[in-house]
C-alpha angles and dihedrals in degrees: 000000000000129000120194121192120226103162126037108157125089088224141356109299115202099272123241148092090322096067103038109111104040087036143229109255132095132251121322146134140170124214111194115188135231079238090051087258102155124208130178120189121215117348097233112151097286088067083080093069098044096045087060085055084069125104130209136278079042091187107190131351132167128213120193131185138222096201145317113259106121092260096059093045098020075111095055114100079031088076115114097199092064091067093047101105088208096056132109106210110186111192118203117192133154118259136257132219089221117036129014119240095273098059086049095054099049089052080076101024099063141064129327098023095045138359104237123067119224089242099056096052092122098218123099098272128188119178124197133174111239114253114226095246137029137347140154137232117181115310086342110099094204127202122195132191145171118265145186113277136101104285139359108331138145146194126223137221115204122195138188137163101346085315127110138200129187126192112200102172110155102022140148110191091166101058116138088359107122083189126033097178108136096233083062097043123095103208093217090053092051119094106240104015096121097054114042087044120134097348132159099220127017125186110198145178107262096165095136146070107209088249094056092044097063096057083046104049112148097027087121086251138122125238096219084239087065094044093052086048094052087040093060087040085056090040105222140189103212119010111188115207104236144160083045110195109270093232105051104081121208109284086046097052092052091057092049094053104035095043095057092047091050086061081093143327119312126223096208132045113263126220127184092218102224116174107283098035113141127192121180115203 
């Protein structure tokens, strides 16, 4: 299994030399099988760049969403696979109680936000709302749960081989907790938790400082304090820094991160996710 990063940020930063080594796209990666099964998670605006990496025929690829808010599907009708007439596009995205998937996605894919309609993409597209539990595609063995953030979003476990990878992008472990120290935290009461346990690499959301989270509780985002705490819960091996907060440029970003890590000694490796980055598991 390899995943490859092509887009770190929670929403468009003003490009430039700031922001050139983490990167200035939203949220995307790509998770390529030992078998040639190709996922790509979220279709924020770095999934441009990723669909031109694609060569015909493209065959199958599945695309499945975290959830629905613009930064997380701005990439979308950007896709080039979706104009490969020879392509099988699956869609995964959680369900609604009051529209499907389809209905969700046109609201972005039509006049006046955008030229083409989602029903005349001429690739083969098949659409499916993600089941809470698990599902397979190809040689992956996916798990999908519910999550905190406004609206309907999930995170995904993805195993194979004995391997396992867990995408947290938009995520808030810490909601409604006045204290997330792990000798106070109850795994199974924690979002997330089953997911991301035991896994050997976890991407998750690190958008805050502790200061700025607790005028922004409730925003559906982790303080990296917060991130490095539910990584040790979970117990993982490799925990990659990602959704970084817009406003804070590189050399920012790496304070942030480092010095809270630097707080005491980790039990995983840490990664800042910036765009290129590629981890094989």
């Amino acid at each position: 299994m390899k995943a490859t990063l092509w887009g770190t940020r929670g929403s468009i930063p003003t490009p430039g030399p700031e922001t050139a080594r983490y990167g200035g796209n939203t949220s995307c990666v790509h998770v390529l099988g030992d078998d040639g099964t190709q996922l790509v998670l979220d279709a924020g605006t770095g999934i441009r760049r990723l669909g031109d990496t694609f060569e015909k025929p493209t065959g199958r690829v599945d695309l499945l969403l975290s959830h629905l808010h613009m930064d997380h599907i701005q990439g979308l009708g950007f896709f080039a696979p979706l104009y490969d007439t020879d392509a099988e596009v699956h869609i995964w995205g959680p369900a609604s109680t009051t529209q499907n998937l389809a209905e969700r996605l046109t609201r972005y894919l039509a006049p006046p936000l955008f030229p083409v309609l989602l029903r005349d993409l001429p690739c083969d597209l098949q659409l499916h709302e993600v089941p809470c539990g698990s599902f397979q595609i190809g040689g992956f063995e996916c798990s999908a749960d519910m999550v905190c953030h406004p609206g309907p979003t999930v995170g995904y476990r993805i195993e194979e081989d004995g391997r396992v990878l867990c995408y947290l992008s938009d995520h808030e472990p810490a909601l409604g907790m006045e204290s997330f120290e792990l000798e106070d935290l109850e795994p199974e009461w924690v979002s997330g938790q089953r997911l991301a346990r035991g896994a050997d690499l976890l991407i998750h959301d690190t958008q805050y400082t502790p200061e700025e989270y607790r005028e922004r509780t409730g925003w559906g985002h982790s303080s990296v304090d917060h991130c490095l705490t539910f990584a040790r819960l979970a117990k993982v091996k490799h925990l990659v820094a990602f959704h970084h907060d817009p406003a804070r440029n590189d050399d920012a970003l790496y304070r942030v991160i480092n010095a809270a890590a630097q707080k005491d000694g980790l039990p995983f490796r840490l990664t800042v996710g910036a765009e290129g980055d590629v981890f094989k598991l």
